[in-house]
C-alpha positions as CSV (number, residue, x, y, z in Angstrom):
1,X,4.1,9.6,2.7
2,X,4.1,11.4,6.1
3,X,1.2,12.1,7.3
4,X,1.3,14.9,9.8
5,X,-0.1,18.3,11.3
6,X,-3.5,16.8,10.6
7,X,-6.3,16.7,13.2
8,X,-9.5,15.1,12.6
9,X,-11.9,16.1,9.9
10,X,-14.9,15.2,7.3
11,X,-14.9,17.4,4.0
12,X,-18.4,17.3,2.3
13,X,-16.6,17.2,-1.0
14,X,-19.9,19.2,-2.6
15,X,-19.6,22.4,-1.1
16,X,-15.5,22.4,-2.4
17,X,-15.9,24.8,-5.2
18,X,-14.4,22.9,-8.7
19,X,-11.5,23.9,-10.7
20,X,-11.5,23.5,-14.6
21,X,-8.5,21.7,-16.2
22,X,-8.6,21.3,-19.8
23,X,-7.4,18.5,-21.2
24,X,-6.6,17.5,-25.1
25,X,-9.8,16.6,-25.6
26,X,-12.1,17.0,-22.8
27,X,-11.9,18.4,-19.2
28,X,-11.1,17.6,-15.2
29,X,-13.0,19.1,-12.9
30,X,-11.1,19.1,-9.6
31,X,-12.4,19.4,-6.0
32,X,-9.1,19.8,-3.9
33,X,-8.2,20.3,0.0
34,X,-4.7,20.5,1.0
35,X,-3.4,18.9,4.4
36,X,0.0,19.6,5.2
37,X,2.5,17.9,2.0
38,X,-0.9,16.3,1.1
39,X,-3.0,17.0,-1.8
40,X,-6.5,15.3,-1.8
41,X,-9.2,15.1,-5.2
42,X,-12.5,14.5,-6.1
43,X,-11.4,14.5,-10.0
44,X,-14.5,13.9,-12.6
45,X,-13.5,13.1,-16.0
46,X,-15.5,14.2,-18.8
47,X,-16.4,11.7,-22.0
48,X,-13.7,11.4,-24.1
49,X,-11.3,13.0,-22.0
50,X,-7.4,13.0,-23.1
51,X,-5.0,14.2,-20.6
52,X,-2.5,17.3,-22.5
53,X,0.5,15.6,-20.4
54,X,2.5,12.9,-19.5
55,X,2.1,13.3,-15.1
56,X,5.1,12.4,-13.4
57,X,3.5,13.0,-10.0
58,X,2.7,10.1,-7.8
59,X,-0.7,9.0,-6.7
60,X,-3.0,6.6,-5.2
61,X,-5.9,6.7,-7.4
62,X,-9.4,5.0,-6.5
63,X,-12.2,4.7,-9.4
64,X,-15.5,5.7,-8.0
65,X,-17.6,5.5,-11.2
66,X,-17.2,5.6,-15.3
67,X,-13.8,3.8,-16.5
68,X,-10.8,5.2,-16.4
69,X,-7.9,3.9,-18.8
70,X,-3.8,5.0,-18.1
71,X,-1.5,4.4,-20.6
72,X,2.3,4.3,-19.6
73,X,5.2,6.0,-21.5
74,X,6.1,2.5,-21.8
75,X,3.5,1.4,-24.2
76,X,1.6,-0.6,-21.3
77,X,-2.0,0.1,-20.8
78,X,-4.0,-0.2,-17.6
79,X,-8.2,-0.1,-17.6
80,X,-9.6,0.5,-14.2
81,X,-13.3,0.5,-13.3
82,X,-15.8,1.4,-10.1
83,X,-13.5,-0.3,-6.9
84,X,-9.9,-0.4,-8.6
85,X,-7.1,1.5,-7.7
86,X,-3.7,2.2,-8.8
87,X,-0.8,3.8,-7.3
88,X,2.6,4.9,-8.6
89,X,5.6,7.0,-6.6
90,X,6.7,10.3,-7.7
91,X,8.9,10.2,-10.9
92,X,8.3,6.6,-10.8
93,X,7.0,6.0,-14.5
94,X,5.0,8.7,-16.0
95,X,1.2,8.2,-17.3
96,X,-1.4,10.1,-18.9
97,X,-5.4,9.1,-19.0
98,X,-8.3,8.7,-20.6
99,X,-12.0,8.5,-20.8
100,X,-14.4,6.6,-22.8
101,X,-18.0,8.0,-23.1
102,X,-19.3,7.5,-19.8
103,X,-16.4,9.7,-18.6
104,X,-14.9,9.2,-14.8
105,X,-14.8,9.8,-11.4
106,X,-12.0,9.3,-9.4
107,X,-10.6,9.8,-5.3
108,X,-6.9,10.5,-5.6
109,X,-4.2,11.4,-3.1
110,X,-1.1,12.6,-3.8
């Protein structure tokens, strides 16, 4: 990741108007600002959300609150909760999450 073109700045992520994305069950509220290449979320996860893809985006994903569980296309399963992270390259190995019922909240760049 090259960072670049970006001066110094705070983003009080509460005044960055949400976007809905539905999911199979559920939804994603995003809160996105764009730097440059970089794309940076405040993503809450309803209860019971299902993502309605397999993401083949890469990410550095940080739980803030709730659980969060990714599933490979492998088969393998990963459960994360408040203070774990994950991170995967672009077209690395695709993933799709889930909720349980205290949905999620995540930080992610990408």
């Amino acid at each position: 990741m090259q960072m670049s073109n970006i001066p110094f700045g705070t983003t009080d992520w509460s005044k960055v108007a949400p976007t809905r994305h539905p999911g199979e069950t559920g939804e994603a509220l995003w809160r996105t600002q764009n730097f440059d290449a970089i794309r940076v979320r405040l993503v809450e996860y309803s209860p019971h959300y299902l993502a309605d893809h397999w993401c083949q985006k890469g990410h550095i994903l940080f739980v803030l609150e709730g659980e969060l569980v990714t599933e490979l296309k492998d088969g393998r399963v990963f459960t994360l909760k408040p203070g774990q992270s994950y991170q995967v390259a672009d077209n690395a190995e695709p993933h799709r999450s889930r909720t349980g019922p205290a949905g999620a909240k995540l930080f992610i760049v990408d």
